[in-house]
N, CA, C and O atoms as a Maestro MAE file, in Angstrom:
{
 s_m_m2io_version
 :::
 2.0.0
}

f_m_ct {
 s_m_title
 :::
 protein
 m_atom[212] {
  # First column is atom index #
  i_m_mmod_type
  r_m_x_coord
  r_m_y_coord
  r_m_z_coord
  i_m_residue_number
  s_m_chain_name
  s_m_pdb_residue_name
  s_m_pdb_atom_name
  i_m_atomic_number
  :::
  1 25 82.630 -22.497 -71.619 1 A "UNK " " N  " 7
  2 3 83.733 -21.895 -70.876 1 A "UNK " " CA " 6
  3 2 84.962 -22.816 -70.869 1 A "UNK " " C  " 6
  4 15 86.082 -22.311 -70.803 1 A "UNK " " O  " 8
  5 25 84.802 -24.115 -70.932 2 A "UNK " " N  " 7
  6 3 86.113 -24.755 -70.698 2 A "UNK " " CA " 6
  7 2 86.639 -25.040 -72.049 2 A "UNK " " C  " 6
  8 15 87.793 -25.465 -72.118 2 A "UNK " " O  " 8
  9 25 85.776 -24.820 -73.423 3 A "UNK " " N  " 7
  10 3 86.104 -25.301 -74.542 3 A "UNK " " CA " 6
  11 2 87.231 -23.819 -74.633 3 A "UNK " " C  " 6
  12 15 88.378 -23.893 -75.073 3 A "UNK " " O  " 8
  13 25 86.606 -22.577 -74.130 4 A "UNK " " N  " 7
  14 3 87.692 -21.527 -74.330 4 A "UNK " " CA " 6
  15 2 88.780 -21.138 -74.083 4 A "UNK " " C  " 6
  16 15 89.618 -20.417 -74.625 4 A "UNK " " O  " 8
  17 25 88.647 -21.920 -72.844 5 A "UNK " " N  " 7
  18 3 89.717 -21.881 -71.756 5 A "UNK " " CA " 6
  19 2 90.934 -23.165 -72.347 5 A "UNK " " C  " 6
  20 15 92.118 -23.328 -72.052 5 A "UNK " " O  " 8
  21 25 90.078 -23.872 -73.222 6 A "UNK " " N  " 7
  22 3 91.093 -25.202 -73.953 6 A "UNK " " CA " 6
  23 2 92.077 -24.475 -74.882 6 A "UNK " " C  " 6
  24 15 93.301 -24.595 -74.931 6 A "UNK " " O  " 8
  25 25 91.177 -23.610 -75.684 7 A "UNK " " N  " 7
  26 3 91.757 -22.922 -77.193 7 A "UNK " " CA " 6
  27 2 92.775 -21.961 -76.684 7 A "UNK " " C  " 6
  28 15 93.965 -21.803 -76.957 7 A "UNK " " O  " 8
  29 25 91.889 -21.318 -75.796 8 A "UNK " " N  " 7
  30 3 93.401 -20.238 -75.094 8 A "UNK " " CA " 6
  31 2 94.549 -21.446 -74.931 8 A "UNK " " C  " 6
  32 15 95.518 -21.225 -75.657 8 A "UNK " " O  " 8
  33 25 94.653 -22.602 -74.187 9 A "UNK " " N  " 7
  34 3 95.797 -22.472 -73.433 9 A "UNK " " CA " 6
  35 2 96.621 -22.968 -74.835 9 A "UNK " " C  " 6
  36 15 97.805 -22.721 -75.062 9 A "UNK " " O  " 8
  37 25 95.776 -23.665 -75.646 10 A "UNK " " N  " 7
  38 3 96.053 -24.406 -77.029 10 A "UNK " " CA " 6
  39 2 97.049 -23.113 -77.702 10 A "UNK " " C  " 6
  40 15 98.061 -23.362 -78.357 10 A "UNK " " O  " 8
  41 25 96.684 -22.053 -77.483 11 A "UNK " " N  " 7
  42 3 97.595 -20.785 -78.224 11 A "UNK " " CA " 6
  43 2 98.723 -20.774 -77.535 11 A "UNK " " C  " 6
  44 15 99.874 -20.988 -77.915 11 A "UNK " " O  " 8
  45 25 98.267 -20.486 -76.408 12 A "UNK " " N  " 7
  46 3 99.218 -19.796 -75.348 12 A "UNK " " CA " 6
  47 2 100.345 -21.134 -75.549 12 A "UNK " " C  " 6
  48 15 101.518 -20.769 -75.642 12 A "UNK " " O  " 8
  49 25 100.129 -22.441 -75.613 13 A "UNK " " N  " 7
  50 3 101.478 -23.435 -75.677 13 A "UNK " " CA " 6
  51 2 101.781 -22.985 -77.258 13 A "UNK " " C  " 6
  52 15 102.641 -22.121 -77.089 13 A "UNK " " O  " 8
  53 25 101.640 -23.047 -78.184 14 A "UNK " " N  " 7
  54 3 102.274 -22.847 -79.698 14 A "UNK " " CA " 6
  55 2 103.257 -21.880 -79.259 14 A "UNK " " C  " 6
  56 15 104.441 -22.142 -79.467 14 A "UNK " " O  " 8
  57 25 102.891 -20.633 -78.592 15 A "UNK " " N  " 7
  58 3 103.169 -19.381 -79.091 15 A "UNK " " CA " 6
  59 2 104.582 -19.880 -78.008 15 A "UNK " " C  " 6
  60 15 105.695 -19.691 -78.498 15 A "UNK " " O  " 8
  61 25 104.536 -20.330 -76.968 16 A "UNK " " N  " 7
  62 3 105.827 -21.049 -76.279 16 A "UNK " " CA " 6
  63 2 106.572 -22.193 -77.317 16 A "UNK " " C  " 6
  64 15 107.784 -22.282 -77.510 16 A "UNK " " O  " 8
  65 25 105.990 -22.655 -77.651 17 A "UNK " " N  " 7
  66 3 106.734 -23.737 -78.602 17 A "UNK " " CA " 6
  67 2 107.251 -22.856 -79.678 17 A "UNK " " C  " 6
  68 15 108.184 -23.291 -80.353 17 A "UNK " " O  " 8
  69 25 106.841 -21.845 -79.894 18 A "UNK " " N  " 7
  70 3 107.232 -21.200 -81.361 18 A "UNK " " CA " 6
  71 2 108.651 -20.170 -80.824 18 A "UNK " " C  " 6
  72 15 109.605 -19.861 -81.538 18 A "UNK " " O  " 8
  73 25 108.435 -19.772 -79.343 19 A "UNK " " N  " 7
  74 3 109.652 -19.105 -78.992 19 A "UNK " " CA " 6
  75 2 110.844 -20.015 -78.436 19 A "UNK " " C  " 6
  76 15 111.997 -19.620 -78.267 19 A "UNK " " O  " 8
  77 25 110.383 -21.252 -78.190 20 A "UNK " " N  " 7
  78 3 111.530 -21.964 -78.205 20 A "UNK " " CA " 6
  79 2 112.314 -22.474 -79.383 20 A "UNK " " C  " 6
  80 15 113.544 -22.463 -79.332 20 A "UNK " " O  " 8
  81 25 111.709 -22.896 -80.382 21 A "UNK " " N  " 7
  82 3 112.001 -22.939 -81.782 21 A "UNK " " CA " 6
  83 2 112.798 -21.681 -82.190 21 A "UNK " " C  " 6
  84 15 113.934 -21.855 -82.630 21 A "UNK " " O  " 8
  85 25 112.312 -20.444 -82.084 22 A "UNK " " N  " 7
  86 3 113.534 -19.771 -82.401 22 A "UNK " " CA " 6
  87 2 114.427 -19.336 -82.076 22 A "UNK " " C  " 6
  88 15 115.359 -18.819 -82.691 22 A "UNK " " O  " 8
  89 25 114.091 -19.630 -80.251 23 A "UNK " " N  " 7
  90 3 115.637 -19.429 -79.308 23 A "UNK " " CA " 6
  91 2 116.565 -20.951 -80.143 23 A "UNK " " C  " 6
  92 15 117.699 -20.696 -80.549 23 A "UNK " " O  " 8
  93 25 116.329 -21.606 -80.232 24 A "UNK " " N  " 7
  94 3 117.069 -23.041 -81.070 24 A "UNK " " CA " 6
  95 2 117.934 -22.653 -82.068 24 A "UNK " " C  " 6
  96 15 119.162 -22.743 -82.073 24 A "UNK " " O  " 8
  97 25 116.893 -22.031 -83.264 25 A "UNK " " N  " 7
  98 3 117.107 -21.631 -83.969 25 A "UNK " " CA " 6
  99 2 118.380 -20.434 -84.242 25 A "UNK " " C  " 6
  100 15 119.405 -20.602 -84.902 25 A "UNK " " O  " 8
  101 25 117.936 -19.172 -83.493 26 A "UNK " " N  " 7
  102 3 118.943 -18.562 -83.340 26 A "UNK " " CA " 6
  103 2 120.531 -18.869 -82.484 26 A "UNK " " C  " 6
  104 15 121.618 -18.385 -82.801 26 A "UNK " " O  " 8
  105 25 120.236 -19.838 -81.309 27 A "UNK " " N  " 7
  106 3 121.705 -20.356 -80.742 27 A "UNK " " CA " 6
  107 2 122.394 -20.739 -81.977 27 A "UNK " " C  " 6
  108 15 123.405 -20.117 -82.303 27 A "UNK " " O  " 8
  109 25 121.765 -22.101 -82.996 28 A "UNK " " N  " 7
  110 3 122.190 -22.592 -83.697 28 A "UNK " " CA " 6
  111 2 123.010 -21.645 -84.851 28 A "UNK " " C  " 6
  112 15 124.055 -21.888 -85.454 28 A "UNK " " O  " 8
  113 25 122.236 -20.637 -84.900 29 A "UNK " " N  " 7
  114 3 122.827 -19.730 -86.054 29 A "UNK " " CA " 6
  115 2 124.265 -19.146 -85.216 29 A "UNK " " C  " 6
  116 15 125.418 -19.277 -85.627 29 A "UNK " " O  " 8
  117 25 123.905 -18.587 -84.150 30 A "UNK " " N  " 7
  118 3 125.018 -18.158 -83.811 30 A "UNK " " CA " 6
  119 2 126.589 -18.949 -83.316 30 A "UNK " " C  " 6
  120 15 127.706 -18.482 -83.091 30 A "UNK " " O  " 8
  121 25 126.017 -20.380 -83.287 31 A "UNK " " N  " 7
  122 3 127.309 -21.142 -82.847 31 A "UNK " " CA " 6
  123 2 128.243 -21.453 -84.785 31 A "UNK " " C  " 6
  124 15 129.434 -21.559 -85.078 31 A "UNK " " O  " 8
  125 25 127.019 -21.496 -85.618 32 A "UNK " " N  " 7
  126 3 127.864 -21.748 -86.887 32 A "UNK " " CA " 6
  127 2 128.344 -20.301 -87.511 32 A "UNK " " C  " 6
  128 15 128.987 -20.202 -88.556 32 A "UNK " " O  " 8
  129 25 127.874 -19.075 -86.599 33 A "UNK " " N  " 7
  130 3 128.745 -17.741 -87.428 33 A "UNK " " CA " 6
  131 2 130.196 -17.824 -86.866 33 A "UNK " " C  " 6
  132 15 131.207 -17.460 -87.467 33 A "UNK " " O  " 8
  133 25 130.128 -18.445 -85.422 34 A "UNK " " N  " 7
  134 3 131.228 -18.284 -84.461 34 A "UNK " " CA " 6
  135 2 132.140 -19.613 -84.932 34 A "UNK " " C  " 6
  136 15 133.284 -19.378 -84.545 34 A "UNK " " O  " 8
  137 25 132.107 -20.622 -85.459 35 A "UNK " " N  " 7
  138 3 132.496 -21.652 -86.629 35 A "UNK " " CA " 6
  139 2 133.142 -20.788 -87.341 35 A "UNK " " C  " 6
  140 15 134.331 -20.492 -87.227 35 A "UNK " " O  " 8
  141 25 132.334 -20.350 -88.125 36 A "UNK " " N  " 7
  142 3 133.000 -19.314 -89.413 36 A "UNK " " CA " 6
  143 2 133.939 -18.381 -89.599 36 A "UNK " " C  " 6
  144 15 134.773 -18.074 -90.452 36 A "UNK " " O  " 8
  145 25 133.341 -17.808 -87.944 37 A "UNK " " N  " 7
  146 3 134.999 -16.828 -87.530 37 A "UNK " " CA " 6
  147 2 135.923 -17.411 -86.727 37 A "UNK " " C  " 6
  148 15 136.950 -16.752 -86.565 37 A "UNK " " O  " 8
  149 25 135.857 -18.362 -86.230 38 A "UNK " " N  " 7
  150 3 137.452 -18.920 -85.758 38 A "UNK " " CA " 6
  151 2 137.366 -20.477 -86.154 38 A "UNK " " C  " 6
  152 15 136.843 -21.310 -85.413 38 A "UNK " " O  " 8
  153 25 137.764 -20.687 -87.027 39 A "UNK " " N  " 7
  154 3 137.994 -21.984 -88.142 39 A "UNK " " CA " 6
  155 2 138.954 -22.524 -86.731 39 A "UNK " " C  " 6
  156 15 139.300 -21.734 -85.852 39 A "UNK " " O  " 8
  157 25 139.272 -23.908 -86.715 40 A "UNK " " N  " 7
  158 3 140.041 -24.649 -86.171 40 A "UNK " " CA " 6
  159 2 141.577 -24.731 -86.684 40 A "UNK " " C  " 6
  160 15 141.686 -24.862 -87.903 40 A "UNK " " O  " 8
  161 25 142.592 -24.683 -86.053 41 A "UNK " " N  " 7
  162 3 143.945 -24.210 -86.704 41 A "UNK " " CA " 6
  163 2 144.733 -25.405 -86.327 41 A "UNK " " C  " 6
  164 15 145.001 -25.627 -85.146 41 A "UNK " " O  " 8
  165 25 145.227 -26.415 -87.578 42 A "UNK " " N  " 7
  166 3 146.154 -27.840 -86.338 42 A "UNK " " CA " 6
  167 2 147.206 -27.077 -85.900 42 A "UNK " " C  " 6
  168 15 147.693 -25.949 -85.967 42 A "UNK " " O  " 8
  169 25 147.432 -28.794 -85.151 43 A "UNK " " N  " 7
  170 3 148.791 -27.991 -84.144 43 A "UNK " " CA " 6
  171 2 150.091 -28.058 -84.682 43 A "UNK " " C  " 6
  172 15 150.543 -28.991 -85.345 43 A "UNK " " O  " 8
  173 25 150.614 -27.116 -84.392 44 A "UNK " " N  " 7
  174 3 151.490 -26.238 -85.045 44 A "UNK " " CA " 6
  175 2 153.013 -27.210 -84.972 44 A "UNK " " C  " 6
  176 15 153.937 -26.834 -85.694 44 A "UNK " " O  " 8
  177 25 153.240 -28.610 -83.967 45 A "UNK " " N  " 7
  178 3 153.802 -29.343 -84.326 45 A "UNK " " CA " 6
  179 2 153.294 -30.767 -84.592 45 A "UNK " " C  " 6
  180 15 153.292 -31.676 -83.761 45 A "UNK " " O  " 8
  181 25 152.793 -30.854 -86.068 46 A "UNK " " N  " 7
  182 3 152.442 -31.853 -86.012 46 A "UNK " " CA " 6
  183 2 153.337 -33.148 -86.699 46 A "UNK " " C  " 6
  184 15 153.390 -34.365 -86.522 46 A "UNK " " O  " 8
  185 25 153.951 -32.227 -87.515 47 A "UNK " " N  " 7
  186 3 154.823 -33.161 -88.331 47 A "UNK " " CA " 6
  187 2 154.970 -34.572 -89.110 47 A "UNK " " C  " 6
  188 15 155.866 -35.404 -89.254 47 A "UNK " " O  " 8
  189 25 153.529 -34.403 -89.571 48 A "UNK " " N  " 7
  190 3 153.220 -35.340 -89.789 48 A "UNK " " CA " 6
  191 2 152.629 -37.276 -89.479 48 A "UNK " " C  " 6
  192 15 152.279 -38.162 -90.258 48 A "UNK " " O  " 8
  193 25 152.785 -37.212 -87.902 49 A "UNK " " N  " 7
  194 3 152.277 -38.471 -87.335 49 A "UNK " " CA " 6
  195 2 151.482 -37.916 -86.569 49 A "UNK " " C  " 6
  196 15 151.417 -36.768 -86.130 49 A "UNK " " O  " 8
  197 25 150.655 -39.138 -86.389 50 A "UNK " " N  " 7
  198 3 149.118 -38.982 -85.472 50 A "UNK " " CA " 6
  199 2 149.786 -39.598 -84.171 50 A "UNK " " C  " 6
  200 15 150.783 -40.306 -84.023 50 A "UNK " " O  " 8
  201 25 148.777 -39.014 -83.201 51 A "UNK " " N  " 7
  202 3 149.544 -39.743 -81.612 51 A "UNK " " CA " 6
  203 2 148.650 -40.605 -81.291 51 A "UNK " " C  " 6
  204 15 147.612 -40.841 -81.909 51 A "UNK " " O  " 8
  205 25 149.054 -41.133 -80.249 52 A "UNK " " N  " 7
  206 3 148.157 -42.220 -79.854 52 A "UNK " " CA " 6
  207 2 148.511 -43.980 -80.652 52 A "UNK " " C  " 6
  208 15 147.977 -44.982 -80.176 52 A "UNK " " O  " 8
  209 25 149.237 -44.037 -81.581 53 A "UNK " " N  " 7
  210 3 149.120 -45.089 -81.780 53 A "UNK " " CA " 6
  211 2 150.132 -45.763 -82.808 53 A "UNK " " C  " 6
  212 15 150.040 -46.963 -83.069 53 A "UNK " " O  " 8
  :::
 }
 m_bond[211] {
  # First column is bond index #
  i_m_from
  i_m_to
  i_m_order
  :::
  1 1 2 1
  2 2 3 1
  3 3 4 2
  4 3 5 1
  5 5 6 1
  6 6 7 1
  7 7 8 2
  8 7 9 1
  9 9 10 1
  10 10 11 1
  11 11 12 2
  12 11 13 1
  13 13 14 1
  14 14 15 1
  15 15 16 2
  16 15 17 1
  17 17 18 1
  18 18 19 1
  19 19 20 2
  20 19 21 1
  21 21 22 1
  22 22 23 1
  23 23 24 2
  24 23 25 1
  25 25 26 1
  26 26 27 1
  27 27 28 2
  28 27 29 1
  29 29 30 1
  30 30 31 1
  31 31 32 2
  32 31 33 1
  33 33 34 1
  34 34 35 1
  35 35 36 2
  36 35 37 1
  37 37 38 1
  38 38 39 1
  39 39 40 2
  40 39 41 1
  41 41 42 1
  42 42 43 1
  43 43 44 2
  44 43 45 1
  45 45 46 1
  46 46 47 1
  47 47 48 2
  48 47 49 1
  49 49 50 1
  50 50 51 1
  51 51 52 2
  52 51 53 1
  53 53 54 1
  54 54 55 1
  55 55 56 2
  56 55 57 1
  57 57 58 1
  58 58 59 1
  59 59 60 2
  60 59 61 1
  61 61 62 1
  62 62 63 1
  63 63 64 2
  64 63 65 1
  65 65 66 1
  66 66 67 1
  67 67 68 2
  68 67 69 1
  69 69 70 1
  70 70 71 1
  71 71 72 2
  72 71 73 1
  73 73 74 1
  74 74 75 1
  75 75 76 2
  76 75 77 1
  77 77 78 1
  78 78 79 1
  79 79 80 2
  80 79 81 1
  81 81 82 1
  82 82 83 1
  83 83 84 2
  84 83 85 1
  85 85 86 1
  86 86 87 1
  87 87 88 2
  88 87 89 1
  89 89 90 1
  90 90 91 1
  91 91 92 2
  92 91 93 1
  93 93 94 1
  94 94 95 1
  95 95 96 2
  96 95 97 1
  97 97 98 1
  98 98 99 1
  99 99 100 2
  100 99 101 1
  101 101 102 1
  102 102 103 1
  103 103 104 2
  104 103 105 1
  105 105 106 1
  106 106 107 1
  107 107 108 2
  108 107 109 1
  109 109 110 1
  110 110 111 1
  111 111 112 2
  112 111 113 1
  113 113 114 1
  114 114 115 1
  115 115 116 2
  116 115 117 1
  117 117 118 1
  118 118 119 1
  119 119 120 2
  120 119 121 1
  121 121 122 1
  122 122 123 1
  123 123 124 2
  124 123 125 1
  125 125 126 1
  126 126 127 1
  127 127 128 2
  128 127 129 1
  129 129 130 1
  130 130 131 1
  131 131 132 2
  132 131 133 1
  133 133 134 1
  134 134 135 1
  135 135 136 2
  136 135 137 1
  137 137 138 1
  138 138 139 1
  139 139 140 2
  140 139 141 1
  141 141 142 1
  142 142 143 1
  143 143 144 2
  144 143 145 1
  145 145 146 1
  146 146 147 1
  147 147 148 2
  148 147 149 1
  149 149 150 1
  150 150 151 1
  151 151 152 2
  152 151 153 1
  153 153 154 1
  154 154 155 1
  155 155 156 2
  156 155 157 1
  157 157 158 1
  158 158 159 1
  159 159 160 2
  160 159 161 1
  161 161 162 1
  162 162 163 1
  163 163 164 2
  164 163 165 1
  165 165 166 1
  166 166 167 1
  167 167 168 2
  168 167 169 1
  169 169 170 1
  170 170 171 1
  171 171 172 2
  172 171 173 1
  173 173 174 1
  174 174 175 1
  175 175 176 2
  176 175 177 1
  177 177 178 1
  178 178 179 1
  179 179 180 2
  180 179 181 1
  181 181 182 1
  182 182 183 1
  183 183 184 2
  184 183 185 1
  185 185 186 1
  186 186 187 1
  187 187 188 2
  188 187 189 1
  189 189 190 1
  190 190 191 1
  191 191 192 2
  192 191 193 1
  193 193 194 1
  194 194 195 1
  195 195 196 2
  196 195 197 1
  197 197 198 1
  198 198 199 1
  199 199 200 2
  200 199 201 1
  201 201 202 1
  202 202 203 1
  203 203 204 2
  204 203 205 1
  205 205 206 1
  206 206 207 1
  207 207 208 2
  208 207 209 1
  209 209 210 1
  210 210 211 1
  211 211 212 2
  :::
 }
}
């Protein structure tokens, strides 16, 4: 009984580890589509010098 009760919980964590992996997975996908659709634009006066220094 406790060897079963091991294997269950042994599933029952993968199958959590495996849905966190693809919640990861999918954030990740969705932060580089949202990359893809709004590219970074410089600023519009830059004129050539860097600030700061």
């Amino acid at each position: 009984m406790i060897r079963t009760n091991f294997i269950a919980s042994l599933k029952l964590m993968a199958m959590g580890m495996a849905g966190i992996f693809a919640f990861i997975l999918l954030f990740y996908g969705l932060v580089l589509a949202l990359i893809r659709l709004f590219p970074e634009k410089p600023p519009a006066d830059a004129g050539g010098r860097q600030s700061g220094s």
